[in-house]
N, C-alpha and C positions, 0 to 999 in steps of 0.2 A: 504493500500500500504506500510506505513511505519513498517508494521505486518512481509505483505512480505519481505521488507530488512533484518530485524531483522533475521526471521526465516533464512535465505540464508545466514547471517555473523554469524549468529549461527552454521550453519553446517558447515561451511568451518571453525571453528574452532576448533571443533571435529574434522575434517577431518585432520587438523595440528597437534593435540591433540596425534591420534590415528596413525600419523607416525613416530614422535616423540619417541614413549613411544612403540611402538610394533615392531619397522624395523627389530629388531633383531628376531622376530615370525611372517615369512612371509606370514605364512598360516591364523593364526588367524587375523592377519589384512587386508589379503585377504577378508576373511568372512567378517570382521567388515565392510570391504568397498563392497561387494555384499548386507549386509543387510543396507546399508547407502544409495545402488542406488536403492533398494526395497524402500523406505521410500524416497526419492527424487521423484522415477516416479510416487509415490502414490500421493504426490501434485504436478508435474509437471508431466503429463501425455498427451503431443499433439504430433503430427504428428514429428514437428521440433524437441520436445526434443528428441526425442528417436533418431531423424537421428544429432542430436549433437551429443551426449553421442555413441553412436555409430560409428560416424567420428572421433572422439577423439580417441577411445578406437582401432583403426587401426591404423587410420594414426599417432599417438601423439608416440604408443609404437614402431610402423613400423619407425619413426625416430628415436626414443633412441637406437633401437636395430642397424638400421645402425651407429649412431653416437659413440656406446661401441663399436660395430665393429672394426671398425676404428681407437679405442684410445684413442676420444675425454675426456673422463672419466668412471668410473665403477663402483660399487654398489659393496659394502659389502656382501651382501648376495643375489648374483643374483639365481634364477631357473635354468637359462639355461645361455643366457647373461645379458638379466632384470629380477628384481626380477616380483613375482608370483601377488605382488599385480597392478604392474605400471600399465595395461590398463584401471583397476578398477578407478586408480585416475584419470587418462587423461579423464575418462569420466564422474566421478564427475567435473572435473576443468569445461569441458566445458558446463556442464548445470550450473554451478556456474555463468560461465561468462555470459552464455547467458540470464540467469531470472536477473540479477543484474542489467545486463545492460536495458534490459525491464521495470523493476522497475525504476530503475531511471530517465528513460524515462517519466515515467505516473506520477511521481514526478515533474518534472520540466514542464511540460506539464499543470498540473494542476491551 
């Protein structure tokens, strides 16, 4: 279990690592984050995660893009109005939250 936390604050430090150091090369950290969620679903592969990562990946970009709409703030290097990578992350973030929080469930459980 404490394998699982590790691996999961591992990746989501890559995942900071690699927005960090690439925003400026939207495409390639596109990729980087399409072959991040290939290797995520490879160990998290159930029913839930795919409809996280997928809820995320609509509704997380479907709010940034209303909220740039609008004003609220903007991206340096947007696509269109969000950049090319943002649904990629919204649905890294939410299988992040969701196996963390799992994990440290059967942690404290234990």
């Amino acid at each position: 279990m404490k394998k699982d936390l590790l691996f999961t604050l591992w990746m989501y430090a890559i995942c900071v690592f690699l927005v960090a150091v690439l925003w400026r090369q939207p495409i390639l950290l596109m990729l980087c984050y399409v072959l991040m969620s290939l290797i995520l679903f490879a160990k998290w592969h159930t029913k839930s995660d795919y409809l996280f990562y997928v809820g995320a990946f609509i509704l997380g970009s479907s709010g940034e893009l209303l909220a740039v709409s609008f004003g609220a703030w903007e991206y340096s290097k947007p696509f269109y109005i969000n950049p090319v990578w943002l649904p990629f992350a919204w649905g890294i973030s939410a299988l992040f939250m969701k196996n963390i929080s799992e994990t440290l469930l059967r942690i404290v459980r234990k």
